[in-house]
C-alpha positions in Angstrom: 16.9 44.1 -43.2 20.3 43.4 -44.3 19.2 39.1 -44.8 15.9 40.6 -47.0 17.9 42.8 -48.6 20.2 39.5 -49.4 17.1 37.6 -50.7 16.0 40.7 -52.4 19.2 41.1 -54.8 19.3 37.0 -55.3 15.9 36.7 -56.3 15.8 40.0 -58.7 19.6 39.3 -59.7 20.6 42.5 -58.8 23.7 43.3 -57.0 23.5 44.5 -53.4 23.9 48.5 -54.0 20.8 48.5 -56.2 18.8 46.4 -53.7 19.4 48.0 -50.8 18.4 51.6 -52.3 14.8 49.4 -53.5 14.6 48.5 -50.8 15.3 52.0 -48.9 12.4 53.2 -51.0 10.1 51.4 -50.6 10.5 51.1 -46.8 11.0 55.3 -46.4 8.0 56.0 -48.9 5.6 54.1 -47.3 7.1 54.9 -43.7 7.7 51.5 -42.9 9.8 49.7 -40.0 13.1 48.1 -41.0 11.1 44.9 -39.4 8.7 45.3 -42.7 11.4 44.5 -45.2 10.0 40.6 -45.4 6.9 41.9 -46.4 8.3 44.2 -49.1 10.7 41.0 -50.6 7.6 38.9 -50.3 5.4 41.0 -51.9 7.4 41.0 -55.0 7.6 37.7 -55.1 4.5 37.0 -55.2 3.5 39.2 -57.6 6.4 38.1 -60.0 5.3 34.6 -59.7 1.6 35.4 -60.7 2.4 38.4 -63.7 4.4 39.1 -66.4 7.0 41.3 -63.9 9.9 40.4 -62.5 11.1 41.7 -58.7 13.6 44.0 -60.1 10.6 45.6 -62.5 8.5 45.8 -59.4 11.6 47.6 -57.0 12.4 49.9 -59.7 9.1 51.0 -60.4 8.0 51.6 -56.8 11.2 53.6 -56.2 9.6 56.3 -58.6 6.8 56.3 -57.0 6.9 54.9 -53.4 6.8 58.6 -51.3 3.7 60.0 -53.0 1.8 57.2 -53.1 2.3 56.2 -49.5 1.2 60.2 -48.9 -1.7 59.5 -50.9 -2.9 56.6 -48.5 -1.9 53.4 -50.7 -0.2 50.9 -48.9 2.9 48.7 -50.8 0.8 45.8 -51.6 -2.0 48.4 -53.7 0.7 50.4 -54.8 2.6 47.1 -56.4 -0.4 45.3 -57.6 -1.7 48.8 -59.6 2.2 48.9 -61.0 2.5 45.1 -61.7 -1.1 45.8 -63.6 0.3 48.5 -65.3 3.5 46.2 -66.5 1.9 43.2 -67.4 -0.6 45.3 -69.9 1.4 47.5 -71.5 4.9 45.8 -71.1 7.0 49.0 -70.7 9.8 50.0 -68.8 9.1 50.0 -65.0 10.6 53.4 -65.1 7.7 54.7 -66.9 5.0 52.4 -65.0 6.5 54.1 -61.9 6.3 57.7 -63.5 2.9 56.8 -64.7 1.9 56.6 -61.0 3.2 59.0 -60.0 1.6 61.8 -62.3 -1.6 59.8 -61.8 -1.2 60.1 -58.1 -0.4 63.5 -58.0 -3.3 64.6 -60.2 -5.9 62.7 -58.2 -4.4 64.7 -54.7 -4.4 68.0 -56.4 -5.9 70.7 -54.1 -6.7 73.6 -56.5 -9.1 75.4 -54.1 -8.8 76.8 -50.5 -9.9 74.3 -48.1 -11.9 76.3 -46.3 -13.7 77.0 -49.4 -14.6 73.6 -50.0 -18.2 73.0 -49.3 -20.6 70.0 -50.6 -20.5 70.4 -54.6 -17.3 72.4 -54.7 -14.7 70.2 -56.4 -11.1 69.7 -55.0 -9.8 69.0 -58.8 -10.8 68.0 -62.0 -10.4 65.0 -61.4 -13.2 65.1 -58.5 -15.7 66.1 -61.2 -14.2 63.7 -63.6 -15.1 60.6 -61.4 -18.6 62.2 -60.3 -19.6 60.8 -63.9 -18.8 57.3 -63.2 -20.4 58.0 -59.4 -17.0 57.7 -57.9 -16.4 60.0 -54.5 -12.6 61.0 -54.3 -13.0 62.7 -50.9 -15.2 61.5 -47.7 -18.5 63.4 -46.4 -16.1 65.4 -44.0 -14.5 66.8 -47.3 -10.9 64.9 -46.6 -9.6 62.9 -49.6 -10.4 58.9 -49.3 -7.6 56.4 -48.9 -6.3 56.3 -53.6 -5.9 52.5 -53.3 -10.0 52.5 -52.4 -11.0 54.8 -54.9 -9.0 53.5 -57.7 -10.3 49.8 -57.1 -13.9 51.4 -57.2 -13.2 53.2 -60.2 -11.9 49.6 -61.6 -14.9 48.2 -60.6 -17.1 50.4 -62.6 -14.8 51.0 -65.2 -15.9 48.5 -67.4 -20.2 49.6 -67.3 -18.6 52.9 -68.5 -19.3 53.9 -71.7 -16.5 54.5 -73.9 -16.5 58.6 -74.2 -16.5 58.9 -70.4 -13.8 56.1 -70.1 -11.4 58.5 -71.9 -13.0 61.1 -70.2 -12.0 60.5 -66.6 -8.9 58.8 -68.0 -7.4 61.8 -69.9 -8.3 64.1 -66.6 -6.5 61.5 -64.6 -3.9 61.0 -66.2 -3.2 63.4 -69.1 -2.9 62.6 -73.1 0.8 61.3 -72.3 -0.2 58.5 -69.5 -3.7 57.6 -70.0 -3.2 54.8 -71.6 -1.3 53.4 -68.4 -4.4 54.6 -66.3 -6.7 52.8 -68.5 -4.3 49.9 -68.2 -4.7 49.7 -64.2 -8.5 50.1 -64.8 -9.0 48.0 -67.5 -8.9 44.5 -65.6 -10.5 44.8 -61.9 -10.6 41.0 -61.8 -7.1 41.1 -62.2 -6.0 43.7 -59.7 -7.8 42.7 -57.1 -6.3 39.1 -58.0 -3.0 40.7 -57.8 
């Protein structure tokens, strides 16, 4: 941990403090081994070397987000290539492309009605009848909530046969009036993402 770490603040130029709580994050949000830590500095890396986003972007933005979207079922590598997508389009602060995600994430794993109430045709959220436009299922036929990294990438993949209206649509739902233009940046380009 400690020679990732290492690497971590050399490649990012950051100085150890600020590298060890990235990496901290990012290891404890998406529960993680302390073995892992390779992975996390490699996956950076890679990503900085094939997008506009540098490892320090990537570490700061996954430390906004890292706990609720490794509750929500996305793994580091979805979680950084949805945030580096988010970065390279819109070329804002990783603070806000982490705070983006977060709200984003948090919306889509709203529960708003008893689970016991929830039969067939009962939405969990609005986002659930959001994405039912674009034929998009957010939970699973036992009524649990899919893995977010796999509906996001099918929502990417459909994204583009969307018409316009119901683009902004399921994007203001998502995301609200203040982020959607973030959400429409990590749907925009499924090409992309899934290249990332």
């Amino acid at each position: 941990l400690t020679t990732e770490t290492i690497k971590m603040a050399r490649i990012a130029n950051m100085d150890f403090a600020t590298a060890t709580q990235a990496m901290t994050s990012a290891i404890r949000g998406f529960k993680l081994e302390m073995s892992d830590a390779q992975s996390i500095t490699d996956t950076y890396s890679a990503l900085a070397a094939e997008a506009a986003v540098d490892t320090d972007q990537l570490a700061t933005a996954i430390s906004k987000t890292a706990s609720i979207a490794g509750s929500a079922g996305l793994s580091l590598q979805d979680t950084s290539a949805f945030l580096t997508q988010i970065i390279e389009t819109t070329q804002e602060a990783p603070e806000t492309a982490g705070t983006a995600l977060k709200t984003i994430i948090a919306r889509f794993t709203e529960l708003k009605k008893d689970p016991a109430a929830l039969v067939e045709g009962v939405s969990a959220n609005k986002i659930e009848a959001a994405l039912k436009t674009a034929d998009v299922a957010l939970r699973d036929t036992e009524g649990n909530f899919r893995d977010l990294g796999e509906v996001f990438l099918e929502l990417s993949s459909k994204w583009n046969s969307l018409d316009r209206n119901t683009q902004r649509y399921i994007a203001t739902t998502a995301a609200g009036s203040r982020q959607q233009s973030r959400f429409i940046a990590m749907m925009d380009d499924y090409e992309r993402t899934v290249e990332l």
